[in-house]
N, C-alpha and C positions, 0 to 999 in steps of 0.2 A: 504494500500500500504506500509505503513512505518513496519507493523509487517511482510510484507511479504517478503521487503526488508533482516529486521531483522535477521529473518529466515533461510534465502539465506546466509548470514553472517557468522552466528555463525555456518551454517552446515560447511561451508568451512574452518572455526577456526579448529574446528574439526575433521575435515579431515584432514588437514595439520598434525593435532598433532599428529594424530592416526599414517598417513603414514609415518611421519618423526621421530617415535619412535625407530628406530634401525637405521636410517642415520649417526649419530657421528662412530655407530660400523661397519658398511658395509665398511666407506668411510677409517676407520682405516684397516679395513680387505686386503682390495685393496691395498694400499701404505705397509703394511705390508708384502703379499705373494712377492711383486715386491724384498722385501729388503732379504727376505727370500731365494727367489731364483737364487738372484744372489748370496749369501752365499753359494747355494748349485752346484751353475754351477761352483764353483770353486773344487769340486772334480773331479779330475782325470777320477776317477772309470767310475765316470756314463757319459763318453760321450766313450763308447764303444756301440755299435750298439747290441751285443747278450749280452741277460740277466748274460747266463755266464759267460762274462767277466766283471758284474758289480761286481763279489762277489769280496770280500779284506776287508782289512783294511787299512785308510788314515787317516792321519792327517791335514788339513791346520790351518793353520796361521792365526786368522785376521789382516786385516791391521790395525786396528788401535788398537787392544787388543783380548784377549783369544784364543782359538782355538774351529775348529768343526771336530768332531770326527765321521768317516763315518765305520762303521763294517757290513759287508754283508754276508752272509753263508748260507750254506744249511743248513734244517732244518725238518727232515721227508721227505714228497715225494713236499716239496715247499722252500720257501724262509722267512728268518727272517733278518731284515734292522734293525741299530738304527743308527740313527744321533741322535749325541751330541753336543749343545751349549753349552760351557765354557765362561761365560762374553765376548762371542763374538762379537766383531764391526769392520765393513768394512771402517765407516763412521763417525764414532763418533756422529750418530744422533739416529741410532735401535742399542741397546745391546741386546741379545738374551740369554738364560740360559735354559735350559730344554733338550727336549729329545722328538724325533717321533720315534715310534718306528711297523714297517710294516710286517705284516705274509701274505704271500700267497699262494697260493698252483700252482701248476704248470702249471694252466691255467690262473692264475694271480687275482685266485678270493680271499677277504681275508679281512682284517680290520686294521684303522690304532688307534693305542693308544698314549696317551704322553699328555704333556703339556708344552708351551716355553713363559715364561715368557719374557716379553721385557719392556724395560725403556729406555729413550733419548726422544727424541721428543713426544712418548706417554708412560704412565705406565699401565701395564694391563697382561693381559696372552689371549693365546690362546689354547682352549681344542680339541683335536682329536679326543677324545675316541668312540665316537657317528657315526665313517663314516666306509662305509665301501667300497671295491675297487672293480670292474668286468673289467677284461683284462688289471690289473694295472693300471688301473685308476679311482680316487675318480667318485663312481657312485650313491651314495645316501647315506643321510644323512646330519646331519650339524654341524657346525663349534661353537663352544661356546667361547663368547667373552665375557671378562671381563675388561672395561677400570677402570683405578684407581676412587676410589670412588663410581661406577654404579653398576648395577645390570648386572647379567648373562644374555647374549642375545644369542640366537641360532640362527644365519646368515643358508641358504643354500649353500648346497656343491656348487655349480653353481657359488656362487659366485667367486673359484678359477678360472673358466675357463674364467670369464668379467677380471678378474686380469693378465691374462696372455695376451689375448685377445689388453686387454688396453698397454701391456707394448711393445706391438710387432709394 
């Protein structure tokens, strides 16, 4: 009884460990896209209803330091996007630096690239380059996390939609 007990135990140690192996970076990822996107609901551009009036160039301001730099255009028979982090903070708790940068073709199918470094409350980056988009929006692939001091973890795309999901 007491090895069977045992057993039962250590399979459960086990499990926890296994299943809780990317929980520091999922739970970073979530509080992340939240900070990310309200960074990004402050461009102008994108709260026009037709694609073609997202294209332009904008500037904003952080409030509390750098700026994010939004450039839209046409590009062939589709669209090429880059936002730019400049030691950006809204909050003085996520700084943001880096660059997403989106190609899609006119049915909105396409990939995104980049990398955005962040510090304040966590240090680490987040990698793009592995996703790709169907109808303009992230439809497979996943997300590469690296918190300061850890190893590369490849979260899924899915996880942006519980992040949005959770903030609404």
């Amino acid at each position: 009884m007491k090895k069977v007990f045992l057993l039962l135990f250590l399979t459960l140690v086990i499990n926890s460990f296994i299943f809780s192996q990317n929980q520091k970076e999922e739970d970073f990822f979530l509080e992340y896209t939240k900070a990310q996107m309200a960074s990004q609901d402050r461009i102008q551009l994108l709260h026009n209803k037709a694609n073609i009036k997202k294209l332009g160039y904008e500037i904003v301001e952080g409030k509390v330091s750098g700026k994010l730099i939004y450039d839209a255009k046409i590009k062939g028979f589709g669209g090429y996007v880059v936002i730019s982090w400049e030691n950006y903070s809204d909050d003085g708790e996520w700084f943001f630096d880096g660059q997403i940068i989106t190609t899609a073709d006119i049915t909105g199918q396409g990939k995104l690239q980049g990398q955005i470094n962040v510090w304040g409350l966590y240090q680490g980056f987040v990698n793009y380059d592995n996703l790709e988009l169907k109808n303009s929006m992230v439809a497979n692939g996943t997300y590469g996390i690296q918190l300061y001091q850890g190893e590369l973890v490849q979260v899924p795309y899915t996880l942006y939609f519980k992040a949005m999901q959770d903030s609404n």
